[in-house]
C-alpha positions in Angstrom: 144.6 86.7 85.3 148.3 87.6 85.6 150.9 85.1 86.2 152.1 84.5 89.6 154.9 86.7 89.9 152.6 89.9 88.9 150.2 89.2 91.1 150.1 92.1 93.6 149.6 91.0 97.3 148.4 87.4 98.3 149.7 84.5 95.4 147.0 82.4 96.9 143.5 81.5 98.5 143.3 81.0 101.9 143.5 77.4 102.1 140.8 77.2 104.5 138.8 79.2 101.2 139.6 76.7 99.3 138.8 73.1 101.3 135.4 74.7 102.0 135.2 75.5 98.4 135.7 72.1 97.3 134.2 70.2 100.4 130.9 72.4 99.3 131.1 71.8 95.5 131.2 75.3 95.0 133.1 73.8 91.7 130.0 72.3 90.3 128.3 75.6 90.1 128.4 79.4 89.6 126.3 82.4 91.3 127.9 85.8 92.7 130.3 85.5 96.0 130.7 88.4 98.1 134.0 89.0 100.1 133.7 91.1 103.3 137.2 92.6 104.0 138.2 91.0 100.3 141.4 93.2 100.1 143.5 92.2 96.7 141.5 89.6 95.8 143.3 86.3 96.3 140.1 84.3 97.7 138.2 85.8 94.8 140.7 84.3 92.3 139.7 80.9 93.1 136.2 82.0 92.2 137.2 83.4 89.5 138.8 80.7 87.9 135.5 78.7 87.7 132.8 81.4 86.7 131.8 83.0 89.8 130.2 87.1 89.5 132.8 88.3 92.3 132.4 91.5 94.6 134.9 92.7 96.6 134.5 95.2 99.5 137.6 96.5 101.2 137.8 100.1 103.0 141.2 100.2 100.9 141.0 101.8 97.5 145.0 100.4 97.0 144.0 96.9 98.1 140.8 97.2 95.7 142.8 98.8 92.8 144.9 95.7 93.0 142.3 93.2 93.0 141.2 94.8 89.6 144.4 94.2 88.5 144.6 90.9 89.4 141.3 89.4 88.2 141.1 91.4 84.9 138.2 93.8 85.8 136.1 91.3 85.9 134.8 92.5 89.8 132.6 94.5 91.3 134.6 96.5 93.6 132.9 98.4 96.8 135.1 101.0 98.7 133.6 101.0 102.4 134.3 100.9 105.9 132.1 97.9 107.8 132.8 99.6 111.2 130.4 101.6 109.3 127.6 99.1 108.6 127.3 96.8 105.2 127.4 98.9 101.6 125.0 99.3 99.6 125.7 95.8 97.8 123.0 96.2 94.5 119.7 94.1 94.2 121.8 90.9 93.4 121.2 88.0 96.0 124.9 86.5 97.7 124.9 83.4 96.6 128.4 82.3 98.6 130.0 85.4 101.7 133.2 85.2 102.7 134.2 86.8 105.8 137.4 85.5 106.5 139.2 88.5 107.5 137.1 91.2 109.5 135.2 90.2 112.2 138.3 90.6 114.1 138.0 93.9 113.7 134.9 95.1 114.0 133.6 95.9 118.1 131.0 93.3 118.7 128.4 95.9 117.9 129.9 96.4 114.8 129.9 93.0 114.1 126.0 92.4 115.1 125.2 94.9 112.8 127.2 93.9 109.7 126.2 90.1 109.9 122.6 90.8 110.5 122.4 92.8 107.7 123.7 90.6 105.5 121.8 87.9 106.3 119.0 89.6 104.3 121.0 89.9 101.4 121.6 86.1 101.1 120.0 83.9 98.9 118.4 81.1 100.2 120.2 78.3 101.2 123.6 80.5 100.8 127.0 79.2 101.5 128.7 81.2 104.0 132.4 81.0 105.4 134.2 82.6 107.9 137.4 82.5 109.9 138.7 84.4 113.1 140.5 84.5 116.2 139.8 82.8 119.6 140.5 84.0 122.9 143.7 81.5 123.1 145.2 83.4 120.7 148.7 85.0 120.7 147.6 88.5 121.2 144.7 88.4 123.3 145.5 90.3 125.8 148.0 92.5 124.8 146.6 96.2 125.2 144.0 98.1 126.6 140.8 95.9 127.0 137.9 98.1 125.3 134.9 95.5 126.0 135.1 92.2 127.2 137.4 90.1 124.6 138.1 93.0 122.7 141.6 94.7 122.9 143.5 97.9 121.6 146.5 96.1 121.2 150.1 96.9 121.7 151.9 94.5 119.5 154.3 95.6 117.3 155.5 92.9 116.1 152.3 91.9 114.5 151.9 95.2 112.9 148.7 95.8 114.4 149.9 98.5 117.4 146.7 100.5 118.0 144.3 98.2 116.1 141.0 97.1 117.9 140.4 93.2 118.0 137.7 91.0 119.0 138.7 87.8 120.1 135.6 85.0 119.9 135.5 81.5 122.1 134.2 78.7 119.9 131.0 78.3 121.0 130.4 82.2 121.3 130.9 82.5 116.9 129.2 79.5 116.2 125.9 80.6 118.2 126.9 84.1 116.5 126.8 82.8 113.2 123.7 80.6 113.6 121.4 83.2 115.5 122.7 86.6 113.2 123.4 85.0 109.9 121.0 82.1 110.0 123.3 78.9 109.2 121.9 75.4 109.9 124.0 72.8 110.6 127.3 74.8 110.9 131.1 73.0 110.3 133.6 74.2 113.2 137.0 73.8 112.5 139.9 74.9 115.2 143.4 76.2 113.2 146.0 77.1 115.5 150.1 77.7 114.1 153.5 79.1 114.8 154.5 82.3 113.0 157.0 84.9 112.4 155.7 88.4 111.9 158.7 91.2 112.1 161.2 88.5 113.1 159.8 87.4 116.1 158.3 84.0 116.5 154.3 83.9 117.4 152.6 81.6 118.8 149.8 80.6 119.2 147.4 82.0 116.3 144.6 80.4 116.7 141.0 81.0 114.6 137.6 79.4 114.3 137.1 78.8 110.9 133.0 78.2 110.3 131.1 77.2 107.4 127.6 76.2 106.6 124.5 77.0 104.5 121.9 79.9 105.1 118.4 79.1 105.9 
């Protein structure tokens, strides 16, 4: 892999990545991880590091041509757009998905359609993490509302003017997560931090990050 000041995009792993990673002992073994939304790669590096077959889907060919760049080739990369539905992903089961940027931004059709879909690509008893944004969050709100929870927003400052999101209450993912992607058992854990995006100070963010096994 490059060193740190080549990298292109994201140094590191979202940390929240990387305590599930550990807490999971994703360490202790190998398989192929798939990353929904996986943009330059910087979760995958941790994956990387210890062995993992790594895909990468991204609807950005420069985010994906980056990713290359920083894990040596050695990923499967898949240009798509999950508004869309899930790629074509090959015959390989998914050991480990990470979703931890997307579901955000896909309509909650969109969403029912990508994770139930999936769910038939994982192997049994697959690890599966994701992260995204609760209704308390900063920019909830801000917009035109498109369906309930989810906004065309009008922030600037975030850099996400015209963007649809999806905002999720606790209890609404988890149930999600359990009845479209199958997890047993799932861990919940509430982040919510200050920012500053553009200069302006943000607050809250707040996301659900969820993790569990696959039946």
């Amino acid at each position: 892999m490059p060193a740190l000041p080549d990298i292109r995009g994201l140094k590191y792993p979202d940390e929240f990545v990387a305590r599930h990673f550990f807490k999971r002992g994703l360490h202790q073994r190998t398989g192929r991880v798939v990353e929904l939304g996986g943009g330059t790669g910087n979760n995958l590096s941790l994956y990387a590091a210890y062995g993992w077959s790594l895909t990468d889907v991204d609807y950005s060919q420069a985010a994906l041509d980056d990713a290359a760049f920083n894990l040596d080739g050695k990923v499967e990369l898949i240009r798509a757009d999950l508004s869309q539905g899930l790629p074509d992903l090959g015959e390989a089961p998914i050991d480990v998905l990470l979703i931890p940027n997307l579901l955000c931004y896909l309509t909650d059709a969109q969403a029912r359609a990508v994770l139930t879909a999936a769910r038939k690509r994982l192997a049994p008893g697959a690890e599966v993490f994701v992260r995204t944004r609760l209704v308390d969050d900063y920019r909830c709100g801000k917009g035109v509302e498109q369906e309930p929870n989810g906004w065309r927003l009008d922030t600037p400052e975030t850099g996400e003017a015209g963007l649809f999101n999806l905002f999720y209450t606790a209890d609404g993912l988890v149930q999600r997560l359990v009845q479209e992607l199958g997890l047993v058992e799932p861990t919940a854990l509430k982040v919510s931090f200050d920012n500053i995006q553009n200069g302006v100070h943000v607050a809250p963010n707040s996301d659900l990050v969820v993790w569990g096994a696959a039946a």
